[in-house]
N, C-alpha and C positions, 0 to 999 in steps of 0.2 A: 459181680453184677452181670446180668445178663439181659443188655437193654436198660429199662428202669426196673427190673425187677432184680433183688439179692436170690441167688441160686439157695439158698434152703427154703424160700417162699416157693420159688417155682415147683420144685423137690415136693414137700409137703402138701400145696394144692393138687399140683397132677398126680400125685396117689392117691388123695381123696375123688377127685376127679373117677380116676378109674376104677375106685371100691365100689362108686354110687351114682355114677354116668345111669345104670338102670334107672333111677328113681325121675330123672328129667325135670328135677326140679333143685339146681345146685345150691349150694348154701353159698352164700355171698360172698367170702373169701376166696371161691373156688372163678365165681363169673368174675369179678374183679380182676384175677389173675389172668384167665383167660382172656378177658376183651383185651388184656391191655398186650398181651401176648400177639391177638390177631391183630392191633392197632400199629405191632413195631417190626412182626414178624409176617404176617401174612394171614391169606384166609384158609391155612392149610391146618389153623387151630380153630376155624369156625365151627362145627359142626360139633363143639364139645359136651353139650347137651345131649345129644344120643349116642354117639360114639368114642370109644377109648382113645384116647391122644397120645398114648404110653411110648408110640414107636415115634411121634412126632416131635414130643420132647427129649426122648434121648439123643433123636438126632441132631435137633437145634442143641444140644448141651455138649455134643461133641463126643460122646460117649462111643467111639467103633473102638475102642477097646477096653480092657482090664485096667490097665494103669493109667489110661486118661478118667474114668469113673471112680478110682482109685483116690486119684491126684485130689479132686472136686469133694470127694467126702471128706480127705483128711482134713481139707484146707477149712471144713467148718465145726471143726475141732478147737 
């Protein structure tokens, strides 16, 4: 968990997020993830409607390496 959100929710929204950030009009599971992301995390996920959050979730996830990104996918095996 990361916050009240489970990390393959996070995962799976912010890669929709980033396919279709173009379109400015997110599909519900994606605004839901994100409010609730700026609600626990900051307003550094606000702007997710026009712009990609890619770098801003990897770094709340922890991910400065290989085996910390690694560790997070196997564990949703």
């Amino acid at each position: 968990m990361i916050g009240s959100l489970p990390l393959k929710t996070i995962v799976w929204q912010a890669r929709n997020q980033a396919m279709h950030y173009e379109e400015g009009n997110p599909h519900p599971p994606v605004v839901a993830v994100f409010d609730t992301l700026v609600r626990e995390h900051g307003n550094i996920f606000g702007s997710y409607r026009t712009e990609i959050k890619a770098a801003e979730v990897v770094g709340l996830l922890g991910w400065n390496s290989q085996a910390a990104f690694e560790a997070d996918m196997l564990s949703l095996l």
